[in-house]
SEKE-558217 format. One record per residue: residue in three letters; x, y, z of N, C-alpha, C in turn. Coordinates in steps of 0.1 Angstrom, whole numbers, plus 5000, padded with zeros to 4 digits. Layout:
N
ALAXYZXYZXYZ ...
This chain:
339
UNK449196873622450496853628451296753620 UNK452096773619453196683608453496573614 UNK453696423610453996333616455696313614 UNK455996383628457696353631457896253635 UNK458796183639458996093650458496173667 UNK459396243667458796353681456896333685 UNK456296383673455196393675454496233676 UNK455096153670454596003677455295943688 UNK456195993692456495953708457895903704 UNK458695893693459695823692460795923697 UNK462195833704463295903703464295823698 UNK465295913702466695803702467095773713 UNK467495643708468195573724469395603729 UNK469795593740471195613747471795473739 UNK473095503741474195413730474195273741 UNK473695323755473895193761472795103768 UNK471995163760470295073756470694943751 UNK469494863755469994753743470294733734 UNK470794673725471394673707470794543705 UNK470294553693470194403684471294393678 UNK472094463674473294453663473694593665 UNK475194533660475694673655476494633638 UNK476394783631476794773621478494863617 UNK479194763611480194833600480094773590 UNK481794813587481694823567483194783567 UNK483194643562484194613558485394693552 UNK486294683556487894823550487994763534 UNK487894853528488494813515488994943505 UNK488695053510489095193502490895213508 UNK491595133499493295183506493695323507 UNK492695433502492795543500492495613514 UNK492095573521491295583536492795543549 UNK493695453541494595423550496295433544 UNK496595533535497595483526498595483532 UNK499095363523500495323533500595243545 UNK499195203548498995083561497595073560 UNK496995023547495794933545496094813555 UNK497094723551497094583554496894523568 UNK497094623579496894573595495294613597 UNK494494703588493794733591491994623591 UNK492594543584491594433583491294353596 UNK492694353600493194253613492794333623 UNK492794463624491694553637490594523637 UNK489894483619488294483623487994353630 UNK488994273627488594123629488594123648 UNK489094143657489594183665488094293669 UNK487494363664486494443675485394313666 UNK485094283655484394233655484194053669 UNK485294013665485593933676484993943687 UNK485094043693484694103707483394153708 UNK482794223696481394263698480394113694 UNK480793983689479793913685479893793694 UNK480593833707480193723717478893813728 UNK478693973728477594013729476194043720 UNK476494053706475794123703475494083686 UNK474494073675474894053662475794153659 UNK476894113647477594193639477294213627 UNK476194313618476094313609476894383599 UNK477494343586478794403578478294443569 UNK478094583559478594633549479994573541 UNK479294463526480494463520479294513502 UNK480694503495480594533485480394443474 UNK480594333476480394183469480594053474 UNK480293953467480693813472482093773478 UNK482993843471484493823469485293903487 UNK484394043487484694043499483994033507 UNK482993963507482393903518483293763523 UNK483793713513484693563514485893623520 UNK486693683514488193753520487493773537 UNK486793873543486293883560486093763560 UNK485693713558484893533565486293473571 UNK486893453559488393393562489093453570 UNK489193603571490093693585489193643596 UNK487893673597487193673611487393513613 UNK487293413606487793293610488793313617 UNK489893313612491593283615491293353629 UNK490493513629490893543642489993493653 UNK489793423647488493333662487093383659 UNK486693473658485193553659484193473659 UNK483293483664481593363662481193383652 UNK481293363636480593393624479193323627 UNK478793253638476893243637476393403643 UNK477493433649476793633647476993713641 UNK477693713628477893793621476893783610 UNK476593883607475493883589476293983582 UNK476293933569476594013558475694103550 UNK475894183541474694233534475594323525 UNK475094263516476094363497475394483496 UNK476094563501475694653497477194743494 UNK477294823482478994923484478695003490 UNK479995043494479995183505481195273496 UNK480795413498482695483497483895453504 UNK483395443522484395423529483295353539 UNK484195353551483895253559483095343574 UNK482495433577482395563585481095493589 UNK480495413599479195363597478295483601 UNK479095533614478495573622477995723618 UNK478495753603477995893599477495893586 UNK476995773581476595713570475095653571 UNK475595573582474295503586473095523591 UNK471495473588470795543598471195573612 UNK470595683616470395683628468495633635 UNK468895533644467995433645466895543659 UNK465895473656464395573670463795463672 UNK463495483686462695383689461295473693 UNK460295373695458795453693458495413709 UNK457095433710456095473727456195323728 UNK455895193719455395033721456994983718 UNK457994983718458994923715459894963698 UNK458695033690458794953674460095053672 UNK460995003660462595103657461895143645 UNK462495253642462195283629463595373622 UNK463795463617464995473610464595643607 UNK465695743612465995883602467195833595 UNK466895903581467095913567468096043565 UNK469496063572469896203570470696203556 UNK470796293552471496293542472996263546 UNK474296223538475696283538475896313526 UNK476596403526477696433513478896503521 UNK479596343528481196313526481896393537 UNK480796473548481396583558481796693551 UNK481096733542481096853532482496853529 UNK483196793522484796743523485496693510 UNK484896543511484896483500484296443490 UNK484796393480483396393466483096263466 UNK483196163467483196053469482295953481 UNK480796063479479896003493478795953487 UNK478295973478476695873470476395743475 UNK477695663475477395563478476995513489 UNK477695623499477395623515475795673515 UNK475795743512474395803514473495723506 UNK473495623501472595533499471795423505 UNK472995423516472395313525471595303532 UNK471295433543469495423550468795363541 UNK468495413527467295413522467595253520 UNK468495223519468595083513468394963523 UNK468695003535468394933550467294933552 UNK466595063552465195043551464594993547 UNK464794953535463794873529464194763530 UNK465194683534466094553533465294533551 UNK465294603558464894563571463694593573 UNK463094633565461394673566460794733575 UNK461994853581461694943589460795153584 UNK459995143590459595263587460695353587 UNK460895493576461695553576461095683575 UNK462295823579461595973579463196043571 UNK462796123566463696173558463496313561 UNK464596383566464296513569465196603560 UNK465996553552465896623542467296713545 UNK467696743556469296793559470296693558 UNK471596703559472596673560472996643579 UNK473096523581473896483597474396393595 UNK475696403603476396213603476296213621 UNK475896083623475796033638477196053646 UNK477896063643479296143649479196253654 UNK478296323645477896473649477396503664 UNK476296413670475696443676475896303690 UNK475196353701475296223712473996253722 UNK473496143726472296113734472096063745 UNK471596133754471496033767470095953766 UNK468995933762467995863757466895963762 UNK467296063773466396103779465696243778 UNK466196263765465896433760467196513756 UNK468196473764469396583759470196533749 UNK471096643742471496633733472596693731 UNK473396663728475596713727475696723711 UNK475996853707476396893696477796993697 UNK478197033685479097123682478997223676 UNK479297343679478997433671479697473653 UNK480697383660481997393651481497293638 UNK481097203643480597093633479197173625 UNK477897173631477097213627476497373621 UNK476997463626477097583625477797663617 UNK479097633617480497713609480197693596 UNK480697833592480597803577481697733567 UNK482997653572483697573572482797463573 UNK482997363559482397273558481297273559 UNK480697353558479097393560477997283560 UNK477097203567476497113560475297143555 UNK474997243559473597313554473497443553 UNK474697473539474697623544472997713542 UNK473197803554471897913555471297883562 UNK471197733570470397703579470797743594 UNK470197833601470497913612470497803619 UNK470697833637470897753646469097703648 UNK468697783648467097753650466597633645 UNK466997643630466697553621467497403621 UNK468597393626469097303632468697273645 UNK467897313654467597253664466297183663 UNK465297253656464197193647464397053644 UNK465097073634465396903627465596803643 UNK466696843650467596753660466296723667 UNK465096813673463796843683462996693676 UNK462496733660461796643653461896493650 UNK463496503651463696373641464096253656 UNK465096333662465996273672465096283683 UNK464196323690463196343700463896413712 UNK464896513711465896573718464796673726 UNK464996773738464196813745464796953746 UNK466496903750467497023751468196963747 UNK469097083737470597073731471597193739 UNK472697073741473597163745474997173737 UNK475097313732475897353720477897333727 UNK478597263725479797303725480797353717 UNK481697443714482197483708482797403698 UNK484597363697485197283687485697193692 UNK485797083682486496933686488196943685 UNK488596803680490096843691490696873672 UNK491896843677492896893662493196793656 UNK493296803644493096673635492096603630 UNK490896653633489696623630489196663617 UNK488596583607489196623593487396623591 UNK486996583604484996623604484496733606 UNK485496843611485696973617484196973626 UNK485096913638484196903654483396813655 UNK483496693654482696573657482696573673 UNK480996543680481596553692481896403697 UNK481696313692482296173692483896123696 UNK484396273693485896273697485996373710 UNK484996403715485496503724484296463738 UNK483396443735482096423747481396323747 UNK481296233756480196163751479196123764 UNK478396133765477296053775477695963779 UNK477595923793478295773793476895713808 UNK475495853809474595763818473795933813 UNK472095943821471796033818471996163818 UNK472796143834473596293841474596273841 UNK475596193834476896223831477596203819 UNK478596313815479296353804480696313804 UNK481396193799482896183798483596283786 UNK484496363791484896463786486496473785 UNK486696463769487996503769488996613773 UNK489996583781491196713792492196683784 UNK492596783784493696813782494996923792 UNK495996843795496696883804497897003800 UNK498196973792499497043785498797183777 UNK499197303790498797393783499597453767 UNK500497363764501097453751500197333739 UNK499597283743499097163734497797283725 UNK497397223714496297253704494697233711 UNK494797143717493297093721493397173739 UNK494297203740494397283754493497353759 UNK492997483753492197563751490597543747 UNK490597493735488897453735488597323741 UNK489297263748488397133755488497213770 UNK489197263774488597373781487797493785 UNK487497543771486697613771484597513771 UNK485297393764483997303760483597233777 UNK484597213789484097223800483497313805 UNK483697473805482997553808481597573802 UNK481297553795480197513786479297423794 UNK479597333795479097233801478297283816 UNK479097373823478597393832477397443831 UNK476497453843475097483842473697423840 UNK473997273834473397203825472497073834 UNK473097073850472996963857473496863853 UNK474996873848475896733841476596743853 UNK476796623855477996553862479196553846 UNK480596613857481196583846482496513846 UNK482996383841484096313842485096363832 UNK486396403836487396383828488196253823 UNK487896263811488896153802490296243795 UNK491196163803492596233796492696233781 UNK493496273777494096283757495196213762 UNK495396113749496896093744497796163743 UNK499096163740500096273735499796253721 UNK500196343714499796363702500296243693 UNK499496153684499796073674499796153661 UNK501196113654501596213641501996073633 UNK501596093619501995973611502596073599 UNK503196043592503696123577503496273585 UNK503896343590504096463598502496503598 UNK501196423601499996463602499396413617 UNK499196503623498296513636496996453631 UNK496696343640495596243640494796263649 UNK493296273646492496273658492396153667 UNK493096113678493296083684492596083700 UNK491796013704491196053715489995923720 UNK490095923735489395773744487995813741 UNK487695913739486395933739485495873732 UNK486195843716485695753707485095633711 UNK485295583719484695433728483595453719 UNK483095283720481895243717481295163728 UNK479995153728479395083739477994993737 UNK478694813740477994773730477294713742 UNK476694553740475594523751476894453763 UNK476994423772477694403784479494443782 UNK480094503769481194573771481294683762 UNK482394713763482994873759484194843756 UNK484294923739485494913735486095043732 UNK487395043735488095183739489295193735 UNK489595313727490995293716492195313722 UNK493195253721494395283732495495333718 UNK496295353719497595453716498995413717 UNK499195293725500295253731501095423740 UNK500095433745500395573753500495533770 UNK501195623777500895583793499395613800 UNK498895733791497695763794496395663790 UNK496495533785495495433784495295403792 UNK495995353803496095283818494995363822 UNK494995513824493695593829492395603827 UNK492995583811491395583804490795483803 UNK491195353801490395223804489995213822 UNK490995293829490295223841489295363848 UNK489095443836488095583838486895523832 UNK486895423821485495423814485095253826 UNK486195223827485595113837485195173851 UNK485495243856484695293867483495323862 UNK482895403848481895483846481095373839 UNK481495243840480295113830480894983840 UNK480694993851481094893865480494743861 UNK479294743853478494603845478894573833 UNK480194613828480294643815481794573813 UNK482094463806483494453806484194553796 UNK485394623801485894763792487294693791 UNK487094683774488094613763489094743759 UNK490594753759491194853748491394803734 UNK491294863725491594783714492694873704 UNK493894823704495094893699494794983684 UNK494495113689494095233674495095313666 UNK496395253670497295373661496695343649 UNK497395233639496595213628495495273623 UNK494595253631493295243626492795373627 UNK493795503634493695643638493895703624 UNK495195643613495395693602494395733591 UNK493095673595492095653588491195773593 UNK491595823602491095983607489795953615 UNK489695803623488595753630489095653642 UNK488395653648488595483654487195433658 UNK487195363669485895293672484495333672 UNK483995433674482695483675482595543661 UNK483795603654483295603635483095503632 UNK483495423636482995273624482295193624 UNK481495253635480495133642478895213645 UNK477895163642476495213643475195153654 UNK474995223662473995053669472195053662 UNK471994943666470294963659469694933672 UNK468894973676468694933692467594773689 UNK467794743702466694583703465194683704 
């Protein structure tokens, strides 16, 4: 028998397990934000702020120089720098959450690390560096590591800790952006079974419009307890996301999910480009939750929808036009490593 994680008892944790830390990656590719790099520094400073009165904040930089440039932002903006850690390592971009390991914990407590590959969301050419970093964590944190040898970014997929599993078909399957082309569904559920300790996957169709991951379900579903699913609605039947977030409710049915609706924004367009835009992206760190607002009327809903659904949990908005331009907001840029 092959030693999986599965087969030694490990899984993955629900996102609102404990964390020892959470990881990003310092902004520094202006290519990622052109034409409004400069507010984007002052976002990070601002979630970091917020996650390091719960939790360590561990950073992705690229040298000394910008490790010194964050120090001085996260000062100015208040942040607790006795929680922050640094670590030089370069990145391409700043995507933790589809870059970085995805973290398992074992039967006795112990974490250990899957090794997926990226190359860039089958997209861009510009991902080596990203895809360096498991391996480089791993051995920097002296955590056992499994390499399974496909292509996943943690965007892709969502966990309730307790066997199940939220995927896309659109993401993993299509042969648009393919991440593995020829690998049947079978074969992708293998890996998800082995590596992730998943029991059942439940397939949804496509993510919303503007999604340049083609169908992250991070923008559209996410677990938010073991039997319930917060799920992006969409109201406006002439709208783009109209139709398959409705179809991706029907889906759902059957599954013994409770299921909550989280509204959509109206559509955020920058240089005539529709942005993936959507509350679902929340992140959920140890006693709060941070949740991307829009300067829309529909935030009011959705902060006091994820605060109903995390009652222990203080639920922070944290202002994402900006930071939407970058074709991400809170849960791309952020990774947890569980305690």
């Amino acid at each position: 028998m092959a030693s999986t994680p599965r087969n030694l008892g490990y899984r993955m944790p629900a996102e609102w397990e404990p964390h020892e830390a959470t990881w990003l990656a310092w902004p520094h590719n202006r290519q990622d934000w052109p034409g409004k790099f400069e507010p984007i520094a002052w976002v990070y400073c601002e979630i970091v702020r917020k996650l390091a009165t719960v939790e360590r904040v561990r950073i992705l930089v690229g040298d000394a120089d910008l490790e010194q440039d964050a120090r001085r932002k996260l000062k100015k903006a208040g942040a607790d720098l006795d929680a922050v850690e640094f670590f030089h390592y370069p990145t391409d971009r700043v995507w933790t959450r589809d870059f970085c390991p995805l973290f398992v914990k074992g039967p006795r407590g112990e974490v250990a690390i899957t090794n997926w590959r990226f190359n860039g969301w089958a997209k861009y050419d510009d991902w080596k560096l990203d895809n360096a970093i498991p391996s480089a964590l791993a051995k920097r944190l002296k955590l056992r590591q499994w390499q399974p040898g496909l292509v996943l970014e943690g965007g892709s997929v969502d966990v309730n800790g307790a066997g199940m599993l939220l995927t896309t078909e659109e993401c993993l399957l299509s042969p648009v952006q393919a991440r593995n082309p020829g690998l049947p569904r079978e074969g992708v559920e293998r890996a998800l079974v082995d590596y992730l300790g998943a029991e059942k996957i439940v397939w949804l169709g496509c993510g919303i419009a503007g999604d340049d991951t083609h169908g992250h379900i991070d923008d559209l579903a996410r677990f938010v307890s073991a039997d319930t699913v917060a799920l992006a609605s969409e109201r406006d039947q002439s709208d783009a996301n109209f139709e398959p977030l409705r179809e991706n409710r029907e889906r759902l049915k059957g599954h013994s999910l409770r299921v909550v609706e989280l509204p959509m924004p109206a559509p955020v367009v920058f240089n005539g480009r529709r942005l993936p835009a959507s509350y679902a992206n929340f992140y959920i760190a140890n006693r709060i939750a941070l949740v991307p607002t829009f300067n829309d009327p529909a935030d009011r809903r959705a902060l006091a929808t994820v605060a109903r659904l995390f009652p222990n949990r203080e639920v922070v908005g944290i202002h994402a036009v900006d930071l939407v331009w970058g074709l991400g907001t809170l849960h791309c840029m952020t990774q947890q490593q569980p305690a």
